[in-house]
N, C-alpha and C positions, 0 to 999 in steps of 0.2 A: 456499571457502565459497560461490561462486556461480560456476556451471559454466551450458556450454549444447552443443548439438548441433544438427546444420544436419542438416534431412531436406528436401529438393529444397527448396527456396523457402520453408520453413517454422522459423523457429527456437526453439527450447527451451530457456528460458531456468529453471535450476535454483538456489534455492536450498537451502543444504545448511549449514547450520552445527549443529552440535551446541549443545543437544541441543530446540532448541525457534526454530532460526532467528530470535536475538532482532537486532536491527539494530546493532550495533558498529558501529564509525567503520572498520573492516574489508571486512563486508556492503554496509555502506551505499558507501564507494567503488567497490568492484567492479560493484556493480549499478548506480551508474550509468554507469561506466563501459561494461559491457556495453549499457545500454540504447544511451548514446551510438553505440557500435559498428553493434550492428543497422541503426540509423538511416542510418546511410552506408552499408551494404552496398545495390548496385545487386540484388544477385539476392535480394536476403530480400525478401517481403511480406507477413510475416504473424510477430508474435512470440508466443511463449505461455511466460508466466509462472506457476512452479509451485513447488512446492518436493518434493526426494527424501526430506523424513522423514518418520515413520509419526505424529507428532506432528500435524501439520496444518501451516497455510502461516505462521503465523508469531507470534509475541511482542508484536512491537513490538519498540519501541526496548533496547535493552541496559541498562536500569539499573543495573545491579553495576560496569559499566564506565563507566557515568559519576558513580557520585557519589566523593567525593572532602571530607577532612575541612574542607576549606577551600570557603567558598559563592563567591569566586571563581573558581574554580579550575573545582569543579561546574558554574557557570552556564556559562563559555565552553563548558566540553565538549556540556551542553543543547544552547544555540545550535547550536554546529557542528552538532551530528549532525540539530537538527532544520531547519536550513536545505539539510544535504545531501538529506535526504529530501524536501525543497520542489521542487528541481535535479531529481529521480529525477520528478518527480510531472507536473513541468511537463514535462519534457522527454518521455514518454511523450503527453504530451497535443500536443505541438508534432511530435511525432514522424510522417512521414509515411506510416508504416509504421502496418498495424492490429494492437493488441496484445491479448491473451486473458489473463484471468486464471484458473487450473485450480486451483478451491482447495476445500482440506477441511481440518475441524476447525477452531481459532482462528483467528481475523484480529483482529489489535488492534492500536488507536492509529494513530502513522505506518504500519503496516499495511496497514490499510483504507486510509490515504490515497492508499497507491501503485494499490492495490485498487480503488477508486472510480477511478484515473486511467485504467483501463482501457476499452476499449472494450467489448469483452464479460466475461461472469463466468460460467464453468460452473463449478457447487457440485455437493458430493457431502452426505446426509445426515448430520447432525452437525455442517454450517457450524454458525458463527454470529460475530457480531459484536460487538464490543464496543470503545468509548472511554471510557477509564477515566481521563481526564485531573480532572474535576471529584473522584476518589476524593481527588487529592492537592495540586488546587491548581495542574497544569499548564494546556498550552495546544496544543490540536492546530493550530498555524500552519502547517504544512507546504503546504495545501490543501483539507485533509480537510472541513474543514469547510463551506465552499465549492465544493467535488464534490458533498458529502453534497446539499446545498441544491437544486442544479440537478440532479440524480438524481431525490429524491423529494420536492421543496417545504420549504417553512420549517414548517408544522406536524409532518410525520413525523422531520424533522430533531431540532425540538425532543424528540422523544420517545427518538430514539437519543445526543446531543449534551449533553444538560440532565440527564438522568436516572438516570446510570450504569448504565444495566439495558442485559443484552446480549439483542441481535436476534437469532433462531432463523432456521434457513433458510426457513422457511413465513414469516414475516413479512417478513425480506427477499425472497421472492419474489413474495409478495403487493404490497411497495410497488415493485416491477419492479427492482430492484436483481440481479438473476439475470435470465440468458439460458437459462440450462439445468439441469437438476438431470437427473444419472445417477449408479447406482450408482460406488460409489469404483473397483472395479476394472476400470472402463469409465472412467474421466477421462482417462487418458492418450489414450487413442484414437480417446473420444466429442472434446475439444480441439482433437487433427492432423483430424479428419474436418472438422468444423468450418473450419478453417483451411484447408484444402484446398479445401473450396468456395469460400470468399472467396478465397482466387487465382483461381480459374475465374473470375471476375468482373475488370469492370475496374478496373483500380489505381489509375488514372490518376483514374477517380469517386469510386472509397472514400475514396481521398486529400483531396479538395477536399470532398468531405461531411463528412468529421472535421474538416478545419479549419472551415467553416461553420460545423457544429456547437459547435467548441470559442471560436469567437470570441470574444475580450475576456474568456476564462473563465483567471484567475489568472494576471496580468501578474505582481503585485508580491509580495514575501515581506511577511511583516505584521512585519515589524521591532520597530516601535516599542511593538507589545503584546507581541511576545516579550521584548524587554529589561524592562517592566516587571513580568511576572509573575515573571521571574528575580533581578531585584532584589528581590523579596519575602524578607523574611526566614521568614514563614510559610509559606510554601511550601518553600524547603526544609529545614523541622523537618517537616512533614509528608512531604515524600519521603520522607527519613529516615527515620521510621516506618513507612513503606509499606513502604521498601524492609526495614526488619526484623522486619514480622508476616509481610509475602506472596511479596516474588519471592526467587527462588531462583535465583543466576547459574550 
């Protein structure tokens, strides 16, 4: 479900799950796993995150595979997967490699978080965005939230964050959340070009500019607001229902 390929110095990192790359306690190891990887390879400098299906880049998190008739049972599985994606979010951002996100169609939830951890963003028409945690009563802890902020400020924040209405790629390119917009059948190549230039460049700069930049940005997992929104018994009867008007495992 997450594959990658090394083209000289430049790696491709592939998500691929059927049928809408939604984040399992599956996806979500392997990716960070792979991120971990990158990270220590001496000869990679450049990572680019994408996904292989004609869907767009991703879901979010796996709903169908974490609720569960028991709200114990539920919440752990929650937690887990949304502290795994906290791991994937930070460890990109600590990562001293620069990483590309190549994205088209959906982006939602821990999504965008991983999304937002990136360094650059080439969109293809059709992006758009969307946190949809306020539909049901979650909590996007992973980072998302806190990416979002230091991206585009606490007022545009509030408008993507607060509101549940999804951001189009003219809006997120307008609030600078996009490096680039090319047609879809150009993202693979408009990405590596990309990529390939910043190796030309030196590493040894890029590196210590990303950590500058990222300084003090999400030491900590927000714990204690995840365990209480899980403890909510309202929350999850509304999952629950979310989970049986809208998604489709």
């Amino acid at each position: 479900v997450c594959s990658s390929d090394l083209r000289e110095d430049v790696c491709i990192v592939y998500l691929n799950k059927l049928d809408t790359n939604s984040l399992n306690k599956e996806l979500l190891d392997e990716l960070y796993d792979k991120v971990c990887w990158v990270s220590e390879q001496e000869n990679i400098k450049v990572a680019i995150l994408t996904s292989k299906l004609s869907f767009g880049f991703s879901s979010g998190l796996d709903l169908g595979s974490l609720m569960d008739v028991q709200q114990s049972i539920f919440a752990e599985k929650v937690y887990n997967a949304v502290y795994k994606s906290f791991q994937i979010v930070r460890s990109i951002l600590q990562s001293p490699k620069i990483f590309i996100a190549a994205i088209a169609g959906p982006v939602i939830g821990s999504a965008a978080s991983i999304v937002f951890s990136c360094d650059f963003r080439i969109a293809v028409p059709g992006t758009w965005f969307w946190l949809p945690d306020p539909q049901y009563g979650g909590l996007l802890a992973d980072g998302g939230i806190e990416l979002l902020a230091k991206l585009v400020g606490n007022s545009r924040s509030f408008m993507l964050a607060l509101t549940n209405e999804r951001i189009n790629l003219d809006k997120a390119d307008k609030w600078g959340l996009i490096y680039k917009i090319v047609e879809r059948k150009e993202l693979d190549e408009a990405s590596f070009s990309v990529a390939k230039r910043l190796c030309g460049l030196s590493f040894r700069t890029l590196s210590l500019h990303k950590k500058i930049i990222n300084e003090g940005v999400l030491n900590d997992f927000r714990e204690e607001q995840m365990k209480e929104i899980l403890a909510c018994e309202a929350t999850y009867q509304k999952l629950r229902s979310y989970m049986r008007n809208n998604h489709k495992s």
